[in-house]
N, C-alpha and C positions, 0 to 999 in steps of 0.2 A: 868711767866704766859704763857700758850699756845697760840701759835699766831694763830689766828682766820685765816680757811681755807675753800675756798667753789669753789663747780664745777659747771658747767653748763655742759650741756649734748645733743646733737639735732644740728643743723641747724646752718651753715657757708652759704655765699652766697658772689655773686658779683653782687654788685646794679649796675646796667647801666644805666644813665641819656641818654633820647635821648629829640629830640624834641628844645626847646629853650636851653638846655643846653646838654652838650658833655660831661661829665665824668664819671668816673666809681667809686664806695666805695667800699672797703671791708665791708660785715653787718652780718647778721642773727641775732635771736634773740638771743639764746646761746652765738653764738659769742659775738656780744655786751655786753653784760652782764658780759661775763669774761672781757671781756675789759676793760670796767667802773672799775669792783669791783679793779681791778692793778691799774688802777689811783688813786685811792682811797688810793692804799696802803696798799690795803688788800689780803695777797696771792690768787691766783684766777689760777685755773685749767679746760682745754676746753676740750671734748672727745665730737669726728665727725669727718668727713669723707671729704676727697678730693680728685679731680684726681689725675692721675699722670701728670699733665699739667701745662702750665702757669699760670694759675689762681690758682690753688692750690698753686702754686708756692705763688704769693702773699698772700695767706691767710695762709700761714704757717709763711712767713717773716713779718708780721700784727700781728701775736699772739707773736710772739719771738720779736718783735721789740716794744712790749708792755709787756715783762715781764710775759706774762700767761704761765703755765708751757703747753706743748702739749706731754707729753709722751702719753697723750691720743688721740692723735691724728692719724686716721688712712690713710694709703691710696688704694684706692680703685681703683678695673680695672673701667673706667668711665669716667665721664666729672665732674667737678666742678661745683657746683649750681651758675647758675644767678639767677637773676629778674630783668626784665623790667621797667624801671620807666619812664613815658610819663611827661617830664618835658610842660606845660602850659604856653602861655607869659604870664599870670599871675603870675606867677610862683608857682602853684599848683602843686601839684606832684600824680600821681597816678599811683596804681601800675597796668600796662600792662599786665603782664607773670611772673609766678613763674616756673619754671625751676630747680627742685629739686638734678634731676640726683643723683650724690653717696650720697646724706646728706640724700635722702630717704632709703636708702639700709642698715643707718649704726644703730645696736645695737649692745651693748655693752656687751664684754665678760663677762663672772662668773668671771675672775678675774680684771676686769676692774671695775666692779658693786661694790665687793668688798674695792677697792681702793675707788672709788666715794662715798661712804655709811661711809667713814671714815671723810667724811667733816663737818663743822659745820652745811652747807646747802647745798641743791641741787637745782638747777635751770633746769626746762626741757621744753627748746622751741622747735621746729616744729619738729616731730619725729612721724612716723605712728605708731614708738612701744611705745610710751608713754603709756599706760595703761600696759603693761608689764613691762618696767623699775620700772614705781612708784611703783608697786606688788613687784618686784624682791627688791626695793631699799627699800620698807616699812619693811619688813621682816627682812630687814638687820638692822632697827633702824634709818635710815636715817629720816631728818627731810627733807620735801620737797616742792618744789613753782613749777608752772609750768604755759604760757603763756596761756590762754583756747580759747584766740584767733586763736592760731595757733593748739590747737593738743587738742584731746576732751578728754571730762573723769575727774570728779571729786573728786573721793576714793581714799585715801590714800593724801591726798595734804594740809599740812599744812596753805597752801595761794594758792587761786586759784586767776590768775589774770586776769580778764578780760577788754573788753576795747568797751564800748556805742555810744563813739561819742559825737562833742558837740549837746547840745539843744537835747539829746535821753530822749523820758520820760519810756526807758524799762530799764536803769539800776540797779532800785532798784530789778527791775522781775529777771537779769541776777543775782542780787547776790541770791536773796534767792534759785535760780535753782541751785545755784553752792554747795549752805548750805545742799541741802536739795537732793543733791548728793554726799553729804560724806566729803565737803573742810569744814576744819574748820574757816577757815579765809577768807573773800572774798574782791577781792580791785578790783571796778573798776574806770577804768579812764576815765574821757567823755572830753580829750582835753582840750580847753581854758573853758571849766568849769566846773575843776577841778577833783577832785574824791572822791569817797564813800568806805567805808568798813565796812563790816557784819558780825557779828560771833554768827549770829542768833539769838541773846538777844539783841545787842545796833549796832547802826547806829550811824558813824564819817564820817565827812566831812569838807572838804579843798578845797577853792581855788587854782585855779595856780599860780603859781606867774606869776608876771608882768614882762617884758623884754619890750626893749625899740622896738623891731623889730624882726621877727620871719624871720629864713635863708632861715632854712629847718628842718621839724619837723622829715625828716626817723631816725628811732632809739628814739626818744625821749621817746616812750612809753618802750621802753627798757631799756633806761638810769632810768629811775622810779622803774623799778624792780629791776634793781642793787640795787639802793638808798636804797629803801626799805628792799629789803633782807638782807644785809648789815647789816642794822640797829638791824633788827628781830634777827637776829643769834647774835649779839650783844647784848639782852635784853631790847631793847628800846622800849615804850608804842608803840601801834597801831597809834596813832595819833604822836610822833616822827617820825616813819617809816614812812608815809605820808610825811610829811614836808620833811624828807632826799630826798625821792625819787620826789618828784616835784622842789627840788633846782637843782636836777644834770639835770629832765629833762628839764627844765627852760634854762640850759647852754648847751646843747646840741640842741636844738632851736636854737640858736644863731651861727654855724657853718654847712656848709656842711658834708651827710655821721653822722654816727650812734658815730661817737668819730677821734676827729681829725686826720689827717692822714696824710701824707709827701706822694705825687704823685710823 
């Protein structure tokens, strides 16, 4: 049997905790995503962009120290992306400053595209050429998800994912925009209660699961998409893909940063 492979493509960062707390993640949506899918145990491949800097530094020994292959990995004249996170004594987290620097610069070669297009699935988080990769990656046959939080544009997307908020009464508006722009599958997530998906004929819906205390939620809408996609490129119903990706984000609640990490 072929062993099930899949890329993610877009956006590496470094979270910076300030405020009540002092530390720093490796994140991004892409990132995380390839992350998860290795824990999983599901080969998992990352193409984005780093400086030639410290931080890069880390976010290359983050992706090899979690088994995602980075031959797509490029490096760029530049700085490596932060984001700001204004830690709350509540212990709220909000994001401050996204700080893109090379993860904005980077698209992917004809022969990169290529390679990526040979996956089971594509994952395409924060990336201004997203509307070009999906075109360049459709054409190729690639099946494709992409975060619609972070990068616009509906056509060509297998699974468009979006994300409401809890107590949002627009998510059901979000998925039929997403439909009714060319995704054939639409999952949004509204937090602790739970998520929706669309596929323009029938409506599914799941709560979140229960954990006994929540850490920190950064990544968690990431870890869902893994789950999900995962699943999807596995042949699993609409509502299985659901379930997988609210277990992992469920356990990624329950920890600091977007997937565990050795400081």
């Amino acid at each position: 049997m072929t062993e099930l492979s899949l890329s993610a493509v877009g956006d590496n960062t470094v979270d910076i905790y300030y405020g009540a707390e002092d530390e720093s993640f490796i994140g991004g949506n892409a990132l995380n995503t390839a992350v998860q899918w290795s824990l999983m145990g599901t080969s998992a491949a990352y193409y984005g962009a780093v400086g030639p800097d410290d931080l890069g530094y880390r976010v290359r020994a983050a992706l090899t120290r979690n088994k995602v292959k980075i031959d797509g990995l490029t490096e760029l004249p530049g700085k490596t992306s932060t984001t700001l996170i204004r830690v709350e004594p509540s212990g709220d987290r909000i994001i401050a400053q996204d700080n893109f620097e090379v993860s904005a610069d980077y698209m992917p070669s004809a022969q990169a595209l290529d390679e990526i297009a040979r996956s089971a699935f594509v994952h395409i988080g924060m990336s201004p050429f997203a509307s070009r990769i999906r075109s360049e990656l459709a054409h190729r046959g690639a099946r494709i998800s992409q975060d619609c939080a972070v990068s616009e544009g509906y056509d060509y997307l297998d699974v468009a994912f979006c994300s409401a908020g809890e107590g949002s009464a627009e998510a059901r508006a979000m998925a039929r925009e997403a439909v009714d722009g060319g995704a054939r599958l639409v999952v949004v997530t509204c937090g602790a209660d739970g998520s929706i998906a669309f596929d323009g004929r029938e409506w599914t819906s799941i709560p979140a699961v229960k954990i006994p205390s929540v850490v920190d939620t950064t990544g968690a809408g990431d870890s869902y998409i893994a789950g999900f996609v995962a699943a999807r490129a596995g042949g699993k119903s609409v509502l299985d893909c659901m379930k997988a990706g609210a277990s992992i984000a469920a356990t990624t609640c329950q920890h600091r940063g977007g997937f565990p990490q050795n400081l």
